[in-house]
Each structure stands twice: as C-alpha cells, then as structure tokens.
C-alpha positions in Angstrom: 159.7 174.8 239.8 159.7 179.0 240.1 163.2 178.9 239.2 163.3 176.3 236.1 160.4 178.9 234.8 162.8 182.1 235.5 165.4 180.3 233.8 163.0 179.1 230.8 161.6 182.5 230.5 165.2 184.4 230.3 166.3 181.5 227.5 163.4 181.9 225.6 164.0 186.1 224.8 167.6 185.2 224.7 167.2 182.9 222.3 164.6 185.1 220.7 167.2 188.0 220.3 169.6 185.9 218.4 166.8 184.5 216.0 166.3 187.7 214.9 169.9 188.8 215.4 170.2 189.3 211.2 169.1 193.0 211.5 171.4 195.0 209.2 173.0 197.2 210.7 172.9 199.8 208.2 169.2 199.2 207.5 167.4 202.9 208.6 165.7 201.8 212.6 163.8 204.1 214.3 165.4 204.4 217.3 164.1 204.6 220.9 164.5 208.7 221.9 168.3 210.0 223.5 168.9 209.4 227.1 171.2 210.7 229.8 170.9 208.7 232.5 172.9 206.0 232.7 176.3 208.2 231.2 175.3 211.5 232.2 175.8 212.1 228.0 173.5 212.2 225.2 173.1 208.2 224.2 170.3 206.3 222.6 168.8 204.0 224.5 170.1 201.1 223.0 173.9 202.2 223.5 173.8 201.9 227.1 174.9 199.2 229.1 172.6 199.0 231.5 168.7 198.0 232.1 166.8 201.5 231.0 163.3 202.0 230.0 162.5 205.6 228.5 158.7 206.5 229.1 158.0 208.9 226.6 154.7 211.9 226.7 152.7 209.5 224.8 152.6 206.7 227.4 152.3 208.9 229.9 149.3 210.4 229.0 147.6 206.7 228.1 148.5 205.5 231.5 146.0 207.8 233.0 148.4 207.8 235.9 147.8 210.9 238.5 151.4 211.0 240.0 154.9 210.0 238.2 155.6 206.9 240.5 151.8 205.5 239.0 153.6 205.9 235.8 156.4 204.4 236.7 154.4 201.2 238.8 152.2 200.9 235.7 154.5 201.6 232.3 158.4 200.2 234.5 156.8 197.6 236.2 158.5 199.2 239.2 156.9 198.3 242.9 155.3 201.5 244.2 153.8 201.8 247.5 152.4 204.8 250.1 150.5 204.4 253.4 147.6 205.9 252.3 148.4 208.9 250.7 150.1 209.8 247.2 152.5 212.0 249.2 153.8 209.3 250.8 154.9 207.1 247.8 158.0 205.2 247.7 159.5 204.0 244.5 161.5 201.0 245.1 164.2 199.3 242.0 165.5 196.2 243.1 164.5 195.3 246.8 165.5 197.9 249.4 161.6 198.2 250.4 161.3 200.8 253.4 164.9 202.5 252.9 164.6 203.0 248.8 164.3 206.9 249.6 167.6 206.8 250.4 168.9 204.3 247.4 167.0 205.4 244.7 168.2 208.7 243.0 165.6 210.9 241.6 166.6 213.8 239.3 164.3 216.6 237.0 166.2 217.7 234.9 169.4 216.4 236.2 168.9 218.4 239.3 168.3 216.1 242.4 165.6 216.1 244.3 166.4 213.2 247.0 166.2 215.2 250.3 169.0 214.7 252.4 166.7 213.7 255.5 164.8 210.2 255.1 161.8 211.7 253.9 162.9 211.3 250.4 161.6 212.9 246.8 158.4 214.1 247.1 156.6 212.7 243.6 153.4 214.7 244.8 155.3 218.0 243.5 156.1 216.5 240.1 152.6 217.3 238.1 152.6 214.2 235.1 151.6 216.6 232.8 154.5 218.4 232.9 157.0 216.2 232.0 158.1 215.3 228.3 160.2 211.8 229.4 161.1 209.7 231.9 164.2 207.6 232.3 164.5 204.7 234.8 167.7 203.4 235.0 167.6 199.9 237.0 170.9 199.2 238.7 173.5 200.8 240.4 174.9 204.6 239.5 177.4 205.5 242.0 180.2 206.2 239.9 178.5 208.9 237.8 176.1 210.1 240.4 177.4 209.6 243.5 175.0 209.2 247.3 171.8 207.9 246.9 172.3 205.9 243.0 172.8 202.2 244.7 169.5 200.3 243.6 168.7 202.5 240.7 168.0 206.4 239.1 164.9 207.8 237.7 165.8 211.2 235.8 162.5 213.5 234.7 162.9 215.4 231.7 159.9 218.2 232.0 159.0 219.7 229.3 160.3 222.9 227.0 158.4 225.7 225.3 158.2 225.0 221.3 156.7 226.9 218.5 154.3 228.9 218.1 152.4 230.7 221.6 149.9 227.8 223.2 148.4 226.3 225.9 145.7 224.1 227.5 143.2 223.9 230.5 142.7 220.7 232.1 139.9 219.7 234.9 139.3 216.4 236.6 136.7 215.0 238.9 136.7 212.0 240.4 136.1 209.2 243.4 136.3 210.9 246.8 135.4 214.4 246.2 139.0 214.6 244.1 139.4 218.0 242.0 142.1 218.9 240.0 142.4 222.3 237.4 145.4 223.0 235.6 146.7 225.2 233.7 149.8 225.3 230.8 151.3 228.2 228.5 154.2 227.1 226.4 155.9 228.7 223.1 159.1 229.9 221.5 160.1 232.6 219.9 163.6 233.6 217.7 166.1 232.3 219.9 163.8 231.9 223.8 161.3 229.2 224.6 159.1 229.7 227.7 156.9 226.8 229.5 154.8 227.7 232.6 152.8 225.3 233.8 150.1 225.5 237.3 147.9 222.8 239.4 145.6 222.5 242.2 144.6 218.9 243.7 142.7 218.3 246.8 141.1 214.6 247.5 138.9 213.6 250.7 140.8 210.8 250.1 140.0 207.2 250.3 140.4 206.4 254.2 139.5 209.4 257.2 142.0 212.2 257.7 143.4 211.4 254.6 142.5 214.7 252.8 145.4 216.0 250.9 145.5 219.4 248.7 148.2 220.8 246.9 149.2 223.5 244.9 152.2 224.2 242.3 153.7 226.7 240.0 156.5 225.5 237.7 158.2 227.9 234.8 161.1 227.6 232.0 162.9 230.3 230.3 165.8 228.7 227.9 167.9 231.2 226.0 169.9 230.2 222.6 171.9 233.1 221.8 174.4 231.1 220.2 174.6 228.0 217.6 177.0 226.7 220.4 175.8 228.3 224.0 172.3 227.5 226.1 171.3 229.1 228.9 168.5 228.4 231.2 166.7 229.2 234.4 164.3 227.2 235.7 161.9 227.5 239.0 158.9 225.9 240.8 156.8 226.7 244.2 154.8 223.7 246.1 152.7 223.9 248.8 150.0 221.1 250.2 148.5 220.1 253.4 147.4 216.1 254.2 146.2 214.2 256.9 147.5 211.1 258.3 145.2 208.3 259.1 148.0 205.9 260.1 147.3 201.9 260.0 145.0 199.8 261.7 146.3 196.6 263.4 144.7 193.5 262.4 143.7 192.5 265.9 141.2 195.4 266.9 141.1 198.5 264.8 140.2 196.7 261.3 137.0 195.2 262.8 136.4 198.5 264.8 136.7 201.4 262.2 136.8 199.3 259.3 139.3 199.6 256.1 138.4 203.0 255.1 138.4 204.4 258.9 141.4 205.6 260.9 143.0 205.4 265.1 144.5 209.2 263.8 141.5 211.3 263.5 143.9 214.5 264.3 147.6 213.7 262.8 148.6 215.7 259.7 151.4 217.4 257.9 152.3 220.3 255.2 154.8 221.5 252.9 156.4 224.1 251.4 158.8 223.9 249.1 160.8 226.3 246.3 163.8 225.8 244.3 165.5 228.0 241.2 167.9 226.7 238.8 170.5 228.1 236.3 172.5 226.6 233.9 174.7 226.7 231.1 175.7 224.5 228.2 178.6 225.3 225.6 180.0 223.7 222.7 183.4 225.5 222.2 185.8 225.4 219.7 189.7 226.1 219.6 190.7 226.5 215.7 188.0 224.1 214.4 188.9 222.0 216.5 186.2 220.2 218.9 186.8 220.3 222.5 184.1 218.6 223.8 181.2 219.9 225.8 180.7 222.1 229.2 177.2 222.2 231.0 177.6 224.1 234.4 174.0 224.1 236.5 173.5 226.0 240.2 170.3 225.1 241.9 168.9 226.3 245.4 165.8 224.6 247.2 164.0 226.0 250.3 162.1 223.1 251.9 160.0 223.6 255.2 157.8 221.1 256.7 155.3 220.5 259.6 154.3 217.5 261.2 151.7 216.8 264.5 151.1 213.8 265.7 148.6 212.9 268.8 150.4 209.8 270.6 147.4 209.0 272.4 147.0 212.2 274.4 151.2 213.1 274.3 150.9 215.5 271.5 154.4 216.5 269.4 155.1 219.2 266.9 158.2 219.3 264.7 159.0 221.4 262.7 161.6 221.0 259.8 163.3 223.5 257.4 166.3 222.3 254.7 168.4 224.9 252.5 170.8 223.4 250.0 172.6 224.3 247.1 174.0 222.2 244.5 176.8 223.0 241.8 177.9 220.5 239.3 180.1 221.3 236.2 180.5 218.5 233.2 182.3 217.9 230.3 181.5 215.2 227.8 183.2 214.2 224.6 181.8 212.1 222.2 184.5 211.6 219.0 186.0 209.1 217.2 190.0 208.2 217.5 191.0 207.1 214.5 188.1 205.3 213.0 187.0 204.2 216.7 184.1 205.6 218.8 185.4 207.2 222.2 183.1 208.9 224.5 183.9 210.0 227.9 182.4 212.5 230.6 184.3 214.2 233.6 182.7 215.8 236.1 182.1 217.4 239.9 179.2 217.0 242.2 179.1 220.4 245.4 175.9 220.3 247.8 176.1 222.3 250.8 172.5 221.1 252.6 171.2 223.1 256.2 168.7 220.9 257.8 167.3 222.1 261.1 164.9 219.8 263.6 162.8 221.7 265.9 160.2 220.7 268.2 157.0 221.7 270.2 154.7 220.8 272.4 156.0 217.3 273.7 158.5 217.2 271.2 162.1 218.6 272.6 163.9 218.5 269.3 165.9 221.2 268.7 169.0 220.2 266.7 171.1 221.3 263.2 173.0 219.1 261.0 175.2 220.3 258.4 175.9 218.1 255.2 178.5 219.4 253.0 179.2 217.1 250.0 182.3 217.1 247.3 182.5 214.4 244.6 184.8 214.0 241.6 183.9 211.5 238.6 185.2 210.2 235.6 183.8 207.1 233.3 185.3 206.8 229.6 184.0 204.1 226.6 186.1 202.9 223.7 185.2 200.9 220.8 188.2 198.3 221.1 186.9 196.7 217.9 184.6 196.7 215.8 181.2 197.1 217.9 183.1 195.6 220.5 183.2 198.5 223.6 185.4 198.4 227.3 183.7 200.7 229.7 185.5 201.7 232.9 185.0 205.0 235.7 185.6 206.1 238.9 184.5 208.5 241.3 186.0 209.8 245.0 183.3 211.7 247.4 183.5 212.8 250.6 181.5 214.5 253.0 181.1 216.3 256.0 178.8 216.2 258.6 178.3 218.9 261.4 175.9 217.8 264.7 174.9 221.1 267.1 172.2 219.5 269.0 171.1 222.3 271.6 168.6 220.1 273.6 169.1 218.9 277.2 172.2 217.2 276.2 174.3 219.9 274.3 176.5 218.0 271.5 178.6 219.2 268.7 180.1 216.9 266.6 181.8 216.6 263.4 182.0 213.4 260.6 183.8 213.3 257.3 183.5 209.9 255.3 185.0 209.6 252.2 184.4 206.7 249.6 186.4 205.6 246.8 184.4 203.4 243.7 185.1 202.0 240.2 183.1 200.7 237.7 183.8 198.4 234.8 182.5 196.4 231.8 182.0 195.3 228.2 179.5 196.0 225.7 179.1 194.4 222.0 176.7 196.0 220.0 175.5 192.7 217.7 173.1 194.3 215.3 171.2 197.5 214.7 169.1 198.6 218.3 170.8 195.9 220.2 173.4 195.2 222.4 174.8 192.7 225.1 176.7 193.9 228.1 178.1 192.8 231.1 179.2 195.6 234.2 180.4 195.6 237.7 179.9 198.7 239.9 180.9 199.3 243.3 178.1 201.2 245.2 177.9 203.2 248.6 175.4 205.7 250.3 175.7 208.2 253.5 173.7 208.3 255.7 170.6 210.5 255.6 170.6 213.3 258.4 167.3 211.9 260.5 169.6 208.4 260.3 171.7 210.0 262.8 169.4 211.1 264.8 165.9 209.3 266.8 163.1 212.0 267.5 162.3 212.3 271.6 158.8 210.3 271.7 156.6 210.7 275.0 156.8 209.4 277.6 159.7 207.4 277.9 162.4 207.5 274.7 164.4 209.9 275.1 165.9 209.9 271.3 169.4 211.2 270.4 172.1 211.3 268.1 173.8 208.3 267.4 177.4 209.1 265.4 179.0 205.5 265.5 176.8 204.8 262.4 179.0 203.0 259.3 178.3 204.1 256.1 176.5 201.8 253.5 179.2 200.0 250.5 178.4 197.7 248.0 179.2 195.9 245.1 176.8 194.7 241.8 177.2 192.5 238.8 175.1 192.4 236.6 174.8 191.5 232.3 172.3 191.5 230.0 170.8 191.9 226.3 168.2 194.2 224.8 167.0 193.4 221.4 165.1 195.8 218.8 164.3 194.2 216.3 163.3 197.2 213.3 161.8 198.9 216.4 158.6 196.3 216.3 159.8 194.3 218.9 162.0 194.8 221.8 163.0 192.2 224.1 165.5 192.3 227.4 166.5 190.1 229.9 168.7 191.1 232.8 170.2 189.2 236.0 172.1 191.0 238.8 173.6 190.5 241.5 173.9 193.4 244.7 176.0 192.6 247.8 175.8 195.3 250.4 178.0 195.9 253.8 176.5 197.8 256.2 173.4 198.4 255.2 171.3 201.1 257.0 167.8 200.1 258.5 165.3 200.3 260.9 166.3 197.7 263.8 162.3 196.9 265.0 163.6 194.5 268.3 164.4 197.7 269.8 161.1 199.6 270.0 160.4 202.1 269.0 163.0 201.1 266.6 166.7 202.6 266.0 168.7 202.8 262.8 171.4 200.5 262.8 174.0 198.8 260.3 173.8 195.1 258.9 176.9 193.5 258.3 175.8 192.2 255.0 172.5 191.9 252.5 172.4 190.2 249.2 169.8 190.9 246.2 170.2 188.8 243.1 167.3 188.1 240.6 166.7 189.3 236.7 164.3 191.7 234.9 162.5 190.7 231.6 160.6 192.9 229.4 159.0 193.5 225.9 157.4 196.1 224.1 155.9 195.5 220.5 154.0 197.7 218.1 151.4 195.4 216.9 150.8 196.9 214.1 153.8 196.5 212.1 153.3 192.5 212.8 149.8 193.1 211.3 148.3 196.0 209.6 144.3 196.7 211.2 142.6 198.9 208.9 140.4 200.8 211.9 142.9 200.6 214.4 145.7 203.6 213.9 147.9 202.5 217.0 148.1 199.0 218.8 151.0 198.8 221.3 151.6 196.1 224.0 154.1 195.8 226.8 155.1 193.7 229.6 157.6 193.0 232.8 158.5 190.9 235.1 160.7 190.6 237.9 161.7 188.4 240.3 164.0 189.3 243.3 165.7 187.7 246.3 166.7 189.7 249.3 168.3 188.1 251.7 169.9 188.9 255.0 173.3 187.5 255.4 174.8 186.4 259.1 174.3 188.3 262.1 170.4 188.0 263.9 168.8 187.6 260.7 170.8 185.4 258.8 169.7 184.3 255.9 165.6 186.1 256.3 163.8 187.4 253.5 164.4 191.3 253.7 161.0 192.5 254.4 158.7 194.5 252.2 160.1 193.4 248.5 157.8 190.6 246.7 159.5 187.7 244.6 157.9 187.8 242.0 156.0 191.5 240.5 154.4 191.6 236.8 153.0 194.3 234.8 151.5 194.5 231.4 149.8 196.8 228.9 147.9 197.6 226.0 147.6 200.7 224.2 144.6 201.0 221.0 144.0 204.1 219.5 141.1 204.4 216.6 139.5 207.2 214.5 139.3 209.9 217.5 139.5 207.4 220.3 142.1 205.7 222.6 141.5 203.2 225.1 144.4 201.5 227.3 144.1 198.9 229.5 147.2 198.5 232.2 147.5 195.6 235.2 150.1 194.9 237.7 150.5 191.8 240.2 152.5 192.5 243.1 153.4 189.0 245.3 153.4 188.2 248.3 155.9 189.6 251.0 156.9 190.2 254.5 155.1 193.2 256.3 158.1 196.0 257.3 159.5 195.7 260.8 159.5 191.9 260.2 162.9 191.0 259.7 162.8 187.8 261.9 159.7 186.3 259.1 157.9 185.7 261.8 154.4 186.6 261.1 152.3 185.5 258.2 153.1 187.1 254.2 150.8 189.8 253.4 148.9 188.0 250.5 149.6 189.1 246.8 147.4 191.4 244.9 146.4 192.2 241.1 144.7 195.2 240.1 144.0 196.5 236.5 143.0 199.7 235.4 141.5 201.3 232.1 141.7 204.7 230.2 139.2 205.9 227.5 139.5 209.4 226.0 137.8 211.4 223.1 139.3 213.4 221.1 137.9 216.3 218.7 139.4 219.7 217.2 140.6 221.4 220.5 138.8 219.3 223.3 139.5 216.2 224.7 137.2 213.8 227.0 138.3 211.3 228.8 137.4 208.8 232.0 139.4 206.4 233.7 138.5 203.6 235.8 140.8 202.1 238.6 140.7 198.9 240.2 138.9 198.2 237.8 137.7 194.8 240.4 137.8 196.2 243.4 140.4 194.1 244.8 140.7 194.6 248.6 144.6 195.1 248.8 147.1 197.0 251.1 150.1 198.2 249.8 151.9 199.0 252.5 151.7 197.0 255.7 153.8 197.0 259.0 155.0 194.9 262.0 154.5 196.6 265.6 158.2 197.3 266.8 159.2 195.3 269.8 158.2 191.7 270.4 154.4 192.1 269.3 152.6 190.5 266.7 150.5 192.8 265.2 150.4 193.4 261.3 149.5 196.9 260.8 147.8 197.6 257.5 147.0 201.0 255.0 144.2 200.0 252.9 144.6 201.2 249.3 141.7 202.1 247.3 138.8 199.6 246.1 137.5 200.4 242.4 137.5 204.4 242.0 136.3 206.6 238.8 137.5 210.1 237.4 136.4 212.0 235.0 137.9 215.2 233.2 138.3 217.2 230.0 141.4 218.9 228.4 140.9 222.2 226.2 143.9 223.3 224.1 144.7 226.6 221.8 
C-alpha cells in the first residue's frame, strides 16, 4: 500500500508539471536566486540538474531556527539529529545515518568545513544570523567536489557588507536558563564592503551536564578595485565548552534518573577553533575577447579540542589539535558556440591537514596522521538542441596518508589511494523555471583519520591503527523534474538510486565496536516537494505574505550480502515529512513549521534485532513584531510536548539495551532585535 501511495504521489506532481507545462518561455518569471552548488558556477536554480533547495534570509529568519541544521530539518525537510546537545548535530541527505559526517560536504562560502577526523562540521560555529543563503544540494557531488560529496552538499553563503554604515543588537531568552546577545556592523563604501558579526550562547540545557556556552567572532572585508577583479579576506574565532550527559538505557537508568537526568554527571568537552581566508576572482580579457573566469581562494583553520570522559572510575583525557590548509583555483566559462549555450568549469582541489591524537590520564594516545590531498576536475554542459542539454565530468584525486603512532607500539606507515570518477546526464529545459533531467555519478570517500585508528579504552582494549581499511566507491542514478510555474508554484519529484562498495561503519558485534568495510549497501527512494506563494492564487487584502511549503521523503537502505544481508541500515526512517506556513500582516509575522520523522532502527543495530524506535511529530511556531527600528518576537517549540528521542543507540556487543538521548519537551524563547 506505502509504495502504490509513493508512486500515486510522484504521478500526481508529474502530471501536475505537464498540466501547466504552457508557461512561455519568454514570459518575464521571477526566478529562484543564483546558485553554485551543484556546478561550482553561477546558475539559477532551475538550470541545474540535480535536487536543490535554496533557503534564502527570509526563511531563515521565519524559521525561528537557533542553529543552521534546524533550518535545514525545518525549511529541507532534511533528517537532523544530536545526542543531546546542538553541538553534536548531524545532518543526514539520503540515509547514511551515524557516518553522514563523513558523506555529507559542508562548505561557507565554498570553503569546506568537514573536518578530516569523524567529528565532522561543527554547525554550532555557524551563527543563522549570519548567513544570507543556503544551498542544499541532495545527491551525489564527487566529480566537482571530491571526498566527503557522496550523499549530498550544503554550501552557506554568509553574508556581505552593503550600503550605507549599519548594524543591529539582538538578545534572546529562553527555556533552560538559555541567553544569547549578538552583535552585527555591516556597510560599504566606494569600492570595499565590510561585515563583522559577534555571539555569545550558553544554555543549562535540557538534560544534566548538558550546559553548553559558546562564543564567536566572524569578519569580511571584500575589495573591488576593478570592474573585472575581487578580492577578499575573510576570518572567524569559536570557542565553547559543553557537557556530555550521555544516554540512558532503557532497562535501568530511564526509570532511575529519568529523561532529563544523566549516568555522566562529569564528562565534557571544548573547542577552539580559527580559520582566515583569501581569495581572488578575475574576469580577464585578451583583445575583447572573453576568456572565461579565474577565482583562486587559500584558507587556513586551527582546530583544538578536549574531551574527558569518566568510564566509571577509568578516567581518559584526549586531546586533539588539526592544522590544514586548502588551495583551490577555478575557471568557469559560461558562452554560447554558435547560437548554443556551453558552460564548463575546470578546476584543482590541495589540502594538506595535520591532525595529532594525544592522550592523558588513562588514555595512552599519542599518535599523528598526515592527510595530504590533490584533486583535478573537469564537468562541461552543451545545449545539443534547442533546450535540449548533455552534461558530462570527471575528476582524479589522490591522497596521502602518513601514520607515526609513538605509543607502546611504535608504527610509521604510509597510504596513497587514488580514485578515478565520471559523471554524466541529460537535461531538457521544457518551459520557463523548469526542467527534467536524468544523471549518473560515480561517488567515493577516504577514510576520515580517527577511521584508521580505535582510541585505547580502560581496562582491557587496547586500540590501534588498523591500515588494511578499503576506501568507500559508489555509483548513483538518479532523474527528476522541477516545475515553476510563474514562480507561484513549484513542484519536484525525484527518485534515486545509491549503490555503495565498501562502505565504512562502525561494526557493533565487536565491542566496543571497530570500523570496518561492507562489501555493498544500497539506498534507493524519491524526494517530493512544493512551495507556493498563496497569494498570487488569491489576493487577501490584510495578509501582505502567505507562503506554504512541503516535503517528503521516503528512503530504503539496505545492506546487501555479507552478515547483514539484506537489514535495514540503522538510524534512517522510511518515511520523513515536513511542512510550513509563512503569514505576514500589517507589522506582524507568524509561521507555523512541523516535521514527522518515522520510525527506525536505533544505531549499533545492524542485525534489526531489537524493537524500532517509535516515530515522532513535532511542530513549532514563530510570532514577531515589528516597528521602526525594533523588533519583538517569541517562539514556541514543541509546541505539544511530544516525548521523543532523536538519537538512540544499541549497546555494542551481544546486549540488548536501547540507549536513548531525550530531546526537548515543549520549550519557550523570547528576544528582541534593535537595528540602525
């Protein structure tokens, strides 16, 4: 019955499109704003051929949304999940659950942000109200991005100082003693725009020892000096300590300490982190003559970390520092041959990444692993006929790793994998705003460093590299339509299909769990969505914006042969739903935003042995008021308290207990913006 409804729901906006499919194409549509995530070049949204949703400033700010991967759960309809903390959120696009870290890119800016360890991006230190755009591309990016781009990218676009000197002061209270102040200064002037923009946050936090403050500085200088030259530098400092309250097994610590206690009164963690960027963009010409476009960008993060854990009386320390620097030069060329479109962008990807493991106490880490990446990329588009577009790229990478583990055991090894992908596909573009497109992308990831490597854990593991890993190669298909129809409506439907060799994941039979490779996984399912502007259906005389949107998604992972043939890969629900609405009247704006997540198997339970962890809804609500200079604004969330856990976990080894991290019940906040 599910799957006659899937495949009723993707005929219906199908056939949809095409009903409406008369759209002249010359008639003047107001486009959806330029993206560059899925080419790496200046495209509308619409031209892509590929599932992409661009959340603009606007939606961001209705969402109400604290952290970007809210935004992204709430406006994407993208499964987000942390164990109890926002800075441990993972974003997962398209079912890889406890690994997405590792295949989901995130970029600001185009700079990328995925550390090379298997802690991942840290969305704590990108502040919402900082950022102009967002765009999610669903779907693989290998070919133009290389390591990490297998289940989907997510490029942040912060914002850039324009016009005249100006700024605003923001402060928030709300549920659980949670403070924020902020502060943003932002202008241009002749040919140089400036944008600085400062936070603090500290919570109590919903459960014990989950107390979390942070701090962050980010600035923007861009220089024009030329009709045809940028230049920018670009910079930001983070710094928070959290606790860690853990889970609590449904067998004795739920009853004992209850949802919002915690077994980890004393484990916690901090960060700091710093990164500068510079970059160039030039639009030469030889004679008149175009030749394309060059954008050059250096960046160089500084990340250290702390974490101390108790393990019931066996206290470890660990300490963790990562230097890298990244160098990636483009050139893009968007022209016409003859009186056909032809764009294409060339390109190469340099890290060089330092990551060093040291521990204390218990812990008798004391290793460095070297990660030095090279990748070379090419994808071109041409308009074969008349709307009518062939899409093909490649892209080589290798890399090479360097082990000098210094503990007990001395070891110093070196491994250089290379990989090899292509990419290729048609797009029609049938009316104005709309498209149909099918693509097939070969994928692959390395391994993170920590993959290599299992901490020492007291009393008896003894940890260790482990360098006979496989890297992780895949293949996805995928097609699908997007229809605007004069920018009212827009519709899209998209199946896919993701087969992976040699996946990377946690193996739980062996406790306390080692990374290993699975011969083969398969995802396969299909992404709808819709946003309309209700107002141009029907004109409300006190209503001055009325926008809706929705998604769904339903997804099938599967193991394929070896132990777990044919299981559910755990943590990724069939069927997830969100939907909004966005009203804005005289000086007020109200949005309402829900999500259902289904049900799914708890991590660590790749057999399916144990129960599902049961489904969840949850809606939340924004009202703000707006005057002059001031805003006022209070949010509710959870709106009915539903008693849900978004992350839950299997003990390793053959036990059965389900390990749960409560997530909040209904919570309140309560702030007030001031702008000059």
């Amino acid at each position: 019955m599910k799957k006659i409804f899937f495949g009723v729901a993707a005929v219906m906006i199908i056939s949809v499109s095409f009903v409406y499919a008369d759209t002249d194409k010359s008639e003047d549509v107001e486009l959806e704003k330029i993206v560059v995530t899925p080419t790496r070049m200046e495209q509308y949204d619409y031209e892509s051929t590929s599932n992409v949703t661009v959340i603009g400033s606007r939606e961001i700010k209705s969402s109400g949304a604290r952290n970007v991967s809210a935004v992204l759960e709430q406006k994407a309809g993208i499964n987000a999940y942390n164990n109890s903390s926002d800075k441990t959120n993972k974003v997962d696009i398209r079912g890889f659950a406890d690994t997405v870290v590792n295949n989901v890119l995130v970029l600001i800016d185009g700079r990328k942000v995925n550390s090379i360890d298997m802690s991942g991006p840290d969305w704590l230190q990108i502040p919402v109200e900082s950022i102009e755009r967002v765009e999610v591309l669903r779907g693989a990016g290998s070919v133009l991005y290389g390591d990490n781009a297998v289940g989907g990218v997510i490029n942040i676009i912060t914002k850039k100082g324009t016009g005249k000197f100006s700024g605003r002061l923001g402060t928030m209270l709300g549920s659980y003693k949670t403070r924020q102040d902020d502060i943003e200064v932002q202008g241009s002037e002749d040919k140089i725009s400036y944008y600085l923009y400062s936070k603090y946050y500290e919570t109590e936090g919903y459960r014990a020892n989950s107390a979390l403050l942070s701090k962050d500085i980010n600035a923007k200088i861009d220089f024009d000096p030329a009709d045809l030259l940028s230049l920018g530098i670009s910079g930001g400092w983070h710094k928070d300590d959290y606790g860690m309250p853990g889970g609590l097994d449904d067998q004795t610590e739920l009853d004992k300490y209850g949802r919002r206690g915690s077994s980890k009164a004393s484990d916690f963690a901090s960060t700091k982190d710093r990164y500068i960027k510079l970059s160039m963009d030039a639009k030469p010409q030889f004679y008149g003559a175009d030749l394309g476009r060059f954008a050059i960008d250096y960046s160089y993060r500084n990340r250290d970390a702390y974490s101390w854990f108790d393990n019931g009386g066996w206290p470890t320390g660990t300490k963790y520092k990562i230097d890298s620097r990244g160098i990636t030069l483009k050139h893009t060329y968007n022209k016409g041959m003859s009186d056909k479109a032809f764009n294409a962008v060339t390109g190469i990807d340099y890290y060089d990444t330092k990551h060093t493991i040291r521990g204390s106490e218990n812990n008798t880490d004391d290793l460095t692993i070297y990660k030095e990446e090279l990748g070379f990329y090419n994808y071109s588009e041409y308009e074969i006929l008349e709307d009518l577009f062939l899409n093909g790229g490649a892209r080589h990478q290798r890399a090479k790793y360097r082990f000098d583990q210094k503990q007990s055991s001395v070891v110093y090894e070196t491994r250089t994998p290379s990989e090899t992908v292509f990419s290729g596909g048609a797009k029609y573009e049938y009316a104005k705003g709309s498209n149909m497109y099918f693509d097939v992308q070969e994928t692959f990831r390395f391994l993170a460093t920590d993959e290599w490597y299992s901490t020492a854990l007291p009393p008896t593991y003894t940890g260790g590299l482990n360098t006979n890993l496989k890297q992780q190669t895949g293949i996805q298909y995928e097609m699908g339509i997007k229809h605007n129809l004069h920018d009212t409506l827009i519709l899209s439907a998209t199946p896919y299909w993701i087969d992976i060799d040699n996946e990377i994941y946690l193996n739980p039979a062996v406790s306390p769990g080692n990374n290993e490779n699975y011969p083969k996984t398969r995802r396969k399912g299909i992404e709808l969505g819709m946003k309309a502007d209700l107002l141009k259906f029907k004109n409300i005389s006190f209503l001055d914006k009325l926008e809706f949107f929705t998604n769904y998604t339903y997804t099938e992972p599967k193991f394929r042969g070896g132990a777990y043939s044919n299981k559910d890969i755990p943590m990724v629900p069939r069927q997830q739903f969100n939907s909004g609405l966005s009203a804005g009247f005289k000086n007020y704006d109200i949005s309402l935003a829900s999500r259902f997540i289904g049900d799914r198997y708890a991590i660590n339970d790749t057999n399916n042995e144990l129960s599902k962890v049961k489904s969840y809804f949850v809606l939340d609500g924004k009202l703000s008021y707006k005057k002059d200079f001031m805003e006022i604004y209070t949010g509710i969330n959870n709106i009915f308290s539903e008693r849900y856990s978004e992350y839950v976990a299997k003990s390793t080894g053959a036990s059965t207990k389900k390990v749960y991290y409560p997530a909040p019940e209904r919570n309140f906040e309560l702030g007030a913006i001031y702008k000059w």
